[in-house]
N, C-alpha and C positions, 0 to 999 in steps of 0.2 A: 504494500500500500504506500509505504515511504518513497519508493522510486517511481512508483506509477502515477505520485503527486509532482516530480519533478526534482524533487533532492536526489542528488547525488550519495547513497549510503555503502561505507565498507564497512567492514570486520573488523573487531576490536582484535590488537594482535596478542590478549589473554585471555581474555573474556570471552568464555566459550557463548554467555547469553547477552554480549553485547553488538551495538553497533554505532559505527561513527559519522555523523554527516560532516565533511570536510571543510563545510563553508561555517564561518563565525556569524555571518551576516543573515540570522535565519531568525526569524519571528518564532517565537515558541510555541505561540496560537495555531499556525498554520502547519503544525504537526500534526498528518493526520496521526488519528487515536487517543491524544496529548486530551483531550479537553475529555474524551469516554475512559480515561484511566487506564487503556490497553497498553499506553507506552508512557515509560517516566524518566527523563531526561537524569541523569547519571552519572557522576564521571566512573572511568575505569576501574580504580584502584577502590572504590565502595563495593562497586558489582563484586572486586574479589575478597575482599573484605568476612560479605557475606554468605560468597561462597565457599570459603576456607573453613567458616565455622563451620556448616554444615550441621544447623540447627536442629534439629527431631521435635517430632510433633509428642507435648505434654512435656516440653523442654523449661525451665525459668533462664530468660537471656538478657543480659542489663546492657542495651547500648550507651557507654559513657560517653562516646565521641557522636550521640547522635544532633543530626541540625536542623534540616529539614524533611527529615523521617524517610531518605530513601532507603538507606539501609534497613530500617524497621520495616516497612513493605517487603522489601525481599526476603529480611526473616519470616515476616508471617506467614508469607507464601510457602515458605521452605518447612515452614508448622502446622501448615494447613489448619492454620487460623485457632490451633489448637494446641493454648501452653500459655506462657507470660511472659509478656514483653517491657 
């Protein structure tokens, strides 16, 4: 959907569940998915972050370094919404 809107998107070169659009100059809104919560803008080094832990669901996980809660999404998902965050 990202490339069929006209961004240009690669491969995060760790991040097996990421990807990167190359231009700086990119409106956030006009992401498609971005505004239905499908995709959540990210850098790299969170996406591995949270998949290093490799949370379990019915897990207790305290993110100290949390900001804007992307990493908490991805735990939760990784808990299937099931445990504490």
């Amino acid at each position: 959907a990202i490339r069929s809107a006209g961004f240009a998107a690669e491969r995060t070169p760790y991040s097996p569940v990421g990807i990167r659009l190359p231009s700086r100059a990119v409106a956030l809104g006009a992401i498609p998915g971005l505004r239905e919560g499908v995709v959540d803008p990210q850098d790299e080094g969170s996406q591995l972050v949270a998949l290093l832990l490799g949370a379990k669901p019915g897990e207790h996980v305290v993110d100290y370094c949390a900001g804007a809660g992307g990493k908490t999404l991805a735990l939760a998902a990784q808990m299937r919404n099931k445990g504490r965050l």
